[in-house]
N, C-alpha and C positions, 0 to 999 in steps of 0.2 A: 426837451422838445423845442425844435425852433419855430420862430412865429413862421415864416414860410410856410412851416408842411403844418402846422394849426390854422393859418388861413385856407389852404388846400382844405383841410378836412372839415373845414365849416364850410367853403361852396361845396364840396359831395353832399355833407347834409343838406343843405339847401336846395341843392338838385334833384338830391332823392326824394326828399320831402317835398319837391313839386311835379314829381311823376305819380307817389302817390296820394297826392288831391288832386291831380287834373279829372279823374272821373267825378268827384262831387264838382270842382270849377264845373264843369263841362253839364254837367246835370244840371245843377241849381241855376247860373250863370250865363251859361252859354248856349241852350237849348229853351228853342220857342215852345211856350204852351203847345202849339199843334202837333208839333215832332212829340212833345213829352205826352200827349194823350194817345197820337198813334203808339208809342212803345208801350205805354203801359196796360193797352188794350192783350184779347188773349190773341193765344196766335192764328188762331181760327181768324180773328178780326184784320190782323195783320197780311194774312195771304189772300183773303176779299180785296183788301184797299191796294194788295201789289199787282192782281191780276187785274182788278179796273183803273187804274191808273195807267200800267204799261198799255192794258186794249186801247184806250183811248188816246195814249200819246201815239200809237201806230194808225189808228183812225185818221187823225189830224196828219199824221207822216202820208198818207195813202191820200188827205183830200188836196194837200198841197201841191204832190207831186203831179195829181191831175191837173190839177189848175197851169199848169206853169210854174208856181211860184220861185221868183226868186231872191224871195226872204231867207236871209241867214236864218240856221236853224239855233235854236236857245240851249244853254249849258247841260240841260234836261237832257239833251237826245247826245251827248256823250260818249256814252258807253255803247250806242250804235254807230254813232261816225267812226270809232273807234276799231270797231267790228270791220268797216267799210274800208276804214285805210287794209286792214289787213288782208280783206276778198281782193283791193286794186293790185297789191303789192303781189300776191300772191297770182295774179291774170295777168301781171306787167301794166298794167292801167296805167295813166297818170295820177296822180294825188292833187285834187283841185284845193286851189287858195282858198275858195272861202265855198264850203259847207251847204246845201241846197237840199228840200226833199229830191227832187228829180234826181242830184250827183247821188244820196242815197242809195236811192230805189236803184239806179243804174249798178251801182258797186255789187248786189247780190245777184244781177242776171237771171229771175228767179220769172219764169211765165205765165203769174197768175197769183192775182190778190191773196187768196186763199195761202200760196205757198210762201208767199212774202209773211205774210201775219203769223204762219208758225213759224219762221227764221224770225225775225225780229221780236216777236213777244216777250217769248223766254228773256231775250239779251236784257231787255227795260224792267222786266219783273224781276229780275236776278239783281239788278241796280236797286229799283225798291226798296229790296226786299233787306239787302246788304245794309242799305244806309239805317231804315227804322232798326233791325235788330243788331243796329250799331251803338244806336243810341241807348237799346234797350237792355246791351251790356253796360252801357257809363251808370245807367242807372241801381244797375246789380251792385255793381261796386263802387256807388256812394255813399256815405255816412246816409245812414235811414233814419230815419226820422222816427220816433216812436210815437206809440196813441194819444199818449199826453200832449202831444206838440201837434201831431197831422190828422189825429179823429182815425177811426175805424172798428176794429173788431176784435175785442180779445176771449179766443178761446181755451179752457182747456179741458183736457177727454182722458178719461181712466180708461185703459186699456186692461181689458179680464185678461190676465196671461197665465194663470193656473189652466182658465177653462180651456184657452187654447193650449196649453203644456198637453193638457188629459186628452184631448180629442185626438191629439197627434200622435199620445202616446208615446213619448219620449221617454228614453230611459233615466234614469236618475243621473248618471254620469253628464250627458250632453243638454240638461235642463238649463243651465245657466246659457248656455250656446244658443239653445233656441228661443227664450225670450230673448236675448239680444237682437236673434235674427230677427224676429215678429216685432220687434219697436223699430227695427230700424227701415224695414220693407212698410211697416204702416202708414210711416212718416213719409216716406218716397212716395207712395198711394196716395195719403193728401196731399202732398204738395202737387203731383201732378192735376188732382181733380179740382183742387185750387185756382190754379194755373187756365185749365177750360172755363172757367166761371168767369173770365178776363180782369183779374183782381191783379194789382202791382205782387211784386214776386210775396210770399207769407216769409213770416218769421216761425219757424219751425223746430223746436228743441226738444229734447226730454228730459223733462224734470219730475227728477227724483227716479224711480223705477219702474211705476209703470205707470206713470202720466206725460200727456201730450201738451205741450205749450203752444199755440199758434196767435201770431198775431198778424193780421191782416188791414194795413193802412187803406185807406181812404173810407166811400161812401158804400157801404154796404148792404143785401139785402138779408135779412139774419134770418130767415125762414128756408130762403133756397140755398146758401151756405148751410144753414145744418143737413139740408136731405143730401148733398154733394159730402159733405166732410163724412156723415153718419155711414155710408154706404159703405158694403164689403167687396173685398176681391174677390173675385168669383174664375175659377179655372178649371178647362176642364178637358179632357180629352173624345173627342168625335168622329165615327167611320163617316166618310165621305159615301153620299149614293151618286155615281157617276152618271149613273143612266135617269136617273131623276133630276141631277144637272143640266144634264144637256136637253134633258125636253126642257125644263123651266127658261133654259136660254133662248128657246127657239119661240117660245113663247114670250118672254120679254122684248127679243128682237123684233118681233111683230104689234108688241105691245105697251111701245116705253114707258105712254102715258098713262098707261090704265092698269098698271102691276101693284104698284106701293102705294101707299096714302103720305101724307107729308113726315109722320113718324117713320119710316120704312117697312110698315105691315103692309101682309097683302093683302092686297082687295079681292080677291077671288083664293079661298084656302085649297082649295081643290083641283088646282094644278101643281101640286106636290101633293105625296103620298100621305097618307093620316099621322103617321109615324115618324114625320122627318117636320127640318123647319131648315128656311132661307137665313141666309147672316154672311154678311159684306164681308172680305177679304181687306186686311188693312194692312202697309208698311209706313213707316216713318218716312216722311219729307224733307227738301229742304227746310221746313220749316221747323223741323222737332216735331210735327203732330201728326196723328193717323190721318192718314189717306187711304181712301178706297182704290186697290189696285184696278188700273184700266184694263191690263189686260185680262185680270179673270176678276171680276169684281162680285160677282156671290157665285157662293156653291151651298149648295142641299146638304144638310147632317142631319142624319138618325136625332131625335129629341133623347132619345134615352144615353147620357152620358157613358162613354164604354170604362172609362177610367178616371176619375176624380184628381183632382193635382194634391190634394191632402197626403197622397201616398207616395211623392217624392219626397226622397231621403236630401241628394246635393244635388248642381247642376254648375257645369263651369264647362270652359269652352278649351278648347286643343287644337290642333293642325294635324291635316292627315298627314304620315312619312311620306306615304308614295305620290300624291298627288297633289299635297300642300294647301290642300284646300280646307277652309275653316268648319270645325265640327263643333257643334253643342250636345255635350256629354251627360246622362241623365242617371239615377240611378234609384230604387223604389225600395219599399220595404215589403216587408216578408207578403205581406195579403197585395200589396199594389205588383207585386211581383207575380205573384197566383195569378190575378186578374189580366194584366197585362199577356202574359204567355198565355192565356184564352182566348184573349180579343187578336192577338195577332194571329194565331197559328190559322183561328177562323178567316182570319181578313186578309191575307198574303193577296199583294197586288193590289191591293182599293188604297186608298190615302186616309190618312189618321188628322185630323183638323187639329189643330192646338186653340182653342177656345179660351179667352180672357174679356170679362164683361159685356160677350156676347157679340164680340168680334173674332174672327177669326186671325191670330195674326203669323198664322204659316200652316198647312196640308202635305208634309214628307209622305214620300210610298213607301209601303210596308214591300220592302222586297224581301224578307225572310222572318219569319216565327221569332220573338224576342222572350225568349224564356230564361234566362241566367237575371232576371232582376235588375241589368242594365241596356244601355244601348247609346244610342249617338244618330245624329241628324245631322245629315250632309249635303247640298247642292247648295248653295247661300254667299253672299258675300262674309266678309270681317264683318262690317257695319249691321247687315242684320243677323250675324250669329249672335252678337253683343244684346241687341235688341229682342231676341228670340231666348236667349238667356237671362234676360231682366224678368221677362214676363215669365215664366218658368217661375222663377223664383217667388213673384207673387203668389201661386200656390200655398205658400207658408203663410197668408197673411188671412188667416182663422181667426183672427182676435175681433172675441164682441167687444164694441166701442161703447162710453158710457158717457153722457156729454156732462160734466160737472160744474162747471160754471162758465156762463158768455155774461161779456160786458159790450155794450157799443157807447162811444164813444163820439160826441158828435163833432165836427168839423171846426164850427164857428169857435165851439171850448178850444178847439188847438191853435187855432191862431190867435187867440187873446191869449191863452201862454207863451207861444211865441215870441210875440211881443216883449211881452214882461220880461221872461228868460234873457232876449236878445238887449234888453234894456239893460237889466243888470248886471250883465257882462260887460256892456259898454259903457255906463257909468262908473260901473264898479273899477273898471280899466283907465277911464280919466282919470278919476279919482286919486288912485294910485300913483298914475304918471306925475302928475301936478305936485305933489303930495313931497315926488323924490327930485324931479326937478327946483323948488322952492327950497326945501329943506337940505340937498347936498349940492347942489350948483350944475358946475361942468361934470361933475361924477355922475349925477343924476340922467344926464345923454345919457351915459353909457348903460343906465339901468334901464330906461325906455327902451332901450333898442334891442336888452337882453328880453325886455317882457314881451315885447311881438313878436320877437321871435320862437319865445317860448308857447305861445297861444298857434304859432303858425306850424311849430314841429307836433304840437297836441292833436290838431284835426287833421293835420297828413298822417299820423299814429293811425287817430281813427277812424279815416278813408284805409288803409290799406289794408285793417282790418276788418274791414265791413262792419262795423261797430253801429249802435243806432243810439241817437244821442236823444236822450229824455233829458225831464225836468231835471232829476239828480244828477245827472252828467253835468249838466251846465252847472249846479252847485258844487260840482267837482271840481270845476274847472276855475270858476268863484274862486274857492278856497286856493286852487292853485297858486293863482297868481300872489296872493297876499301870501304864500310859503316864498315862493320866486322875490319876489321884495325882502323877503327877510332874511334870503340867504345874501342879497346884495345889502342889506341894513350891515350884518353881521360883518361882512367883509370892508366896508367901507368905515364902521367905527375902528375896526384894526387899523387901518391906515392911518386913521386920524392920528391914535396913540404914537406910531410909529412918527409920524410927522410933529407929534408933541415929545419926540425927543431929540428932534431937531437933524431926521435923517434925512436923507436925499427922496424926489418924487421917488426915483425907482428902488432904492433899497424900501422904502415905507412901501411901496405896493408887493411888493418881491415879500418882505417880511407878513402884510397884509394876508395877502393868500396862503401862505404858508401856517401861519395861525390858527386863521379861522377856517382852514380845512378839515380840521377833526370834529371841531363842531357844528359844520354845515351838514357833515357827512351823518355825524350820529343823528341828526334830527330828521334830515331826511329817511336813513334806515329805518326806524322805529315808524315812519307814519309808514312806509313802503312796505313792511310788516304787516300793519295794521292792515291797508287797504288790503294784500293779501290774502288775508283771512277771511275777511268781508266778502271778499267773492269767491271765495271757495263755500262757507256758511252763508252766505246769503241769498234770496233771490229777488227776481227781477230789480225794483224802482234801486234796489241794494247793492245790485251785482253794477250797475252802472253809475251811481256813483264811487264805487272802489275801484272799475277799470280807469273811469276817469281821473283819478284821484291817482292811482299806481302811474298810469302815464305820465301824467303832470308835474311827478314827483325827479321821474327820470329826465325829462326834459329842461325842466328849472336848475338842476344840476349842471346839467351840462351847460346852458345859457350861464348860469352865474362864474362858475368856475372854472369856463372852456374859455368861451367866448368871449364874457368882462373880460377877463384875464388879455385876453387877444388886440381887445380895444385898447386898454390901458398900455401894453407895450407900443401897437400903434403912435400911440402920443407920445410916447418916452424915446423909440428907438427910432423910428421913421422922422415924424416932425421935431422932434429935437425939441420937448417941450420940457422944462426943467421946475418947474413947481406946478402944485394939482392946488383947482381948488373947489374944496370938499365939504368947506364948514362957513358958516357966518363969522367965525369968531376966527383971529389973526395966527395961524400956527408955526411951529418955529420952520418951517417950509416957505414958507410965506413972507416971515420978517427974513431972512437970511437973503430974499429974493429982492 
């Protein structure tokens, strides 16, 4: 292998191992406090702070351009000057040099505050909105920081999946199918209700078979995380009263204020029928979260459930042939089937509510009797068939929850480990350095430079793995280095030998590596092994010292007998260096020189 294409394939490493840290650089580093607390707020928080932020940069857009002003406008208003060049270009306008409310306001031609403030909002909320949950991916895909180190919440929850097997009445054959489903729809269910509590993203596994692991970083309230975590999915199917709709609309329309209470109960029950109950119409947002649709925002459903989501069997989504349009395909078992072919053949023509913790989130019309045990739901985009089929699916998620053990974890404890952790990497890494610099000389460069690099290919490992780095990780990482020294100890006393029989720099390094290749290799294998095991049988503070440990092991390889290797010819073939020196004591390298 020539040094050319081994220098080549050390900057790709290096390259690639700095695209995958730039989200932890970018998180830890590069992002102010204020940006990292708007992103790690929920998203509910996030779309408050985008809609009043863009109202008021249009405010100020709307008091300026009254006034006269002609103040250049600041980097903020961007993505509407931006907007603007494209209204001139597209009217023949001119394109003015420098930026003004008033050149603004002009560019939309638009007759009336009003009609300006809905074209311009959106443009600065959509800027907002872009940069915070830009940040709030770098943060996804940073090395996390576990409890030990950042304080917070650690949960885990036995999952009944017998009790849920029996209730669904699954056949023996597809038992194992359907506790996989219910652990893995539960996990999806808290993380999303996680997610609303405005909590940094959870740490969410299953461990072992039917236990839930969650861990949830920062300050936490442990009382209203259990009623959020503890709670079930609830789904259901509901005939729409159309005509009980549209009076309560009529009566809403006349009565914004005086319908709901601040929970969304009504304040008068007796504008809907004894039998029925109100519940908001919800699709997903830009934002990822339920939004109350504006254009039909509640409808009236019968209280009494017409069909249970217990009694879906599968649900997945297909394309119509003739009209390509996307379908969510459903399919029931033998009694949801009875039931279903009742409720439609009676209801042809009224809409069937699809009911998920008590929002409604889609009403299809019944335009024919469903009696064959299946069917399919069609007028929707891709995006909400996908999203109309998630929730579907939550119907499976029957499982009583058992909360078995929470710890909290307080703040102040994680940054006094921090510390200490951050301490003894960093001394432990002088330490080291000084240690092979004193005792091999000029050879010792070359091991420094193999060790940062090998700590720098470590956390871009564990950045691009979304990995969260505890106390044992860092004593992983400890121990790493001091393997990383020994595979450059090992190689470096080979040379010395070689140089103590009186060979040349480059035959004694050339024979050097060659040598002590089978025993760098065996020792590394065996601990690579070892960690192996470890996180296959181990868990948590265990599994993360042995990813730590298996990484470390891989990358110290490659530093010692990629890259040394790389250095050393450096000096030999480029600078024309003709004796190394390696040792305090005169070797026959040394005296021939």
């Amino acid at each position: 292998m020539s040094k050319r294409f081994r220098f080549i394939v050390v900057l790709l490493v290096i390259a690639l191992c700095f695209v995958f840290l730039h989200p932890t650089l970018k998180w830890y580093f590069w992002t102010n406090q204020e940006d990292k607390a708007l992103a790690l707020a929920s998203r509910e928080k996030i779309k408050d702070y985008s809609e009043n932020m863009a109202r008021a940069d249009v405010d100020r857009l709307i008091e300026m351009a009254a006034s006269n002003s002609t103040e250049p406008l600041s980097e903020k208003y961007a993505p509407i000057i931006k907007e603007a060049k494209t209204r001139r270009k597209a009217l023949g306008m001119e394109i003015p040099s420098q930026w003004t409310a008033q050149e603004v306001a002009a560019s939309f031609k638009l007759s009336s505050k009003e009609k300006f403030i809905t074209a311009a909002q959106p443009i600065l909320e959509t800027a907002y909105r872009d940069s915070i949950l830009g940040i709030k991916n770098y943060q996804t895909n940073a090395v996390k920081l576990g409890l030990d180190l950042s304080g917070g919440m650690l949960v885990i929850i036995k999952a009944d999946l017998d009790a849920a097997i029996s209730a669904d009445g699954a056949s023996s054959d597809t038992i194992a199918d359907s506790k996989k489903a219910a652990m893995t729809l539960a996990m999806d269910t808290l993380r999303s209700r996680i997610d609303k509590f405005g909590l940094t993203d959870p740490v969410i596994r299953r461990q072992g078979d039917d236990r839930i692991y969650i861990e949830m970083p920062g300050a936490a309230d442990a009382d209203k995380i259990n009623s959020i975590i503890m709670g079930r999915g609830i789904l259901a199917f509901h005939i729409v009263d159309d005509e009980a709709t549209q009076a309560f609309r009529e009566y809403y329309r006349n009565n914004p204020g005086k319908t709901f209470d601040a929970e969304y109960n009504l304040l008068n029950p007796e504008i809907i029928p004894e039998d029925c109950m109100v519940l908001g119409v919800y699709h997903k947002d830009a934002y990822g979260i339920d939004e109350r649709d504006d254009r039909e925002p509640f409808l009236v459903v019968k209280k009494q459930a017409g069909l249970e989501g217990k009694h879906l069997v599968s649900v997945d989504t297909s394309t119509d042939q003739r009209s390509n349009n996307p379908l969510v395909n459903f399919s029931l078992d033998a009694e949801g089937a009875k039931i279903f072919a009742e409720l439609t053949t009676s209801n042809v023509g009224k809409r069937l509510a699809i009911v998920s913790d008590n929002k409604i989130k889609s009403a299809p019309n019944l335009k024919e009797p469903i009696t064959g045990g299946s069917g399919s739901i069609s007028g929707m985009s891709a995006t909400e068939a996908n999203n109309l089929k998630t929730v579907l699916r939550t119907a499976w998620l029957n499982v009583p929850l058992q909360l078995e053990t929470q710890q909290v974890v307080g703040a102040s404890l994680g940054d006094e480990k921090i510390n200490e952790g951050i301490k003894a990497l960093q001394w432990g890494l002088i330490a080291v350095l000084i240690f092979m610099l004193v005792f091999y000389k000029e050879a010792g460069i070359n091991a420094c430079i193999a060790q940062i690099l090998n700590l720098y290919i470590m956390f871009s490992i564990l950045s691009a793995f979304n990995l969260t780095l505890t106390l044992p990780s860092i004593a992983g990482m400890i121990l790493t280095i001091g393997m990383a020294v020994d595979a450059n100890v090992v190689v470096f006393e080979r040379i010395k030998e070689e140089l103590r029989l009186g060979k040349t720099r480059e035959a004694s390094i050339n024979a050097g590596f060659e040598h002590a290749f089978s025993a760098i290799m065996d020792s590394n294998i065996t601990t690579f092994i070892a960690a192996f095991f470890l996180s296959i049988l181990g868990t948590g503070p265990i599994k993360g010292f042995a990813y730590s440990l298996a990484i470390g092991v891989v990358s110290s390889v490659f530093t010692a007998l990629f890259v040394s290797r790389l250095i050393f010819d450096f000096g030999t073939q480029t600078l024309k260096f003709n004796k190394i020196h390696i040792s305090w004591r005169k070797l026959e390298n040394e005296k021939n020189n």
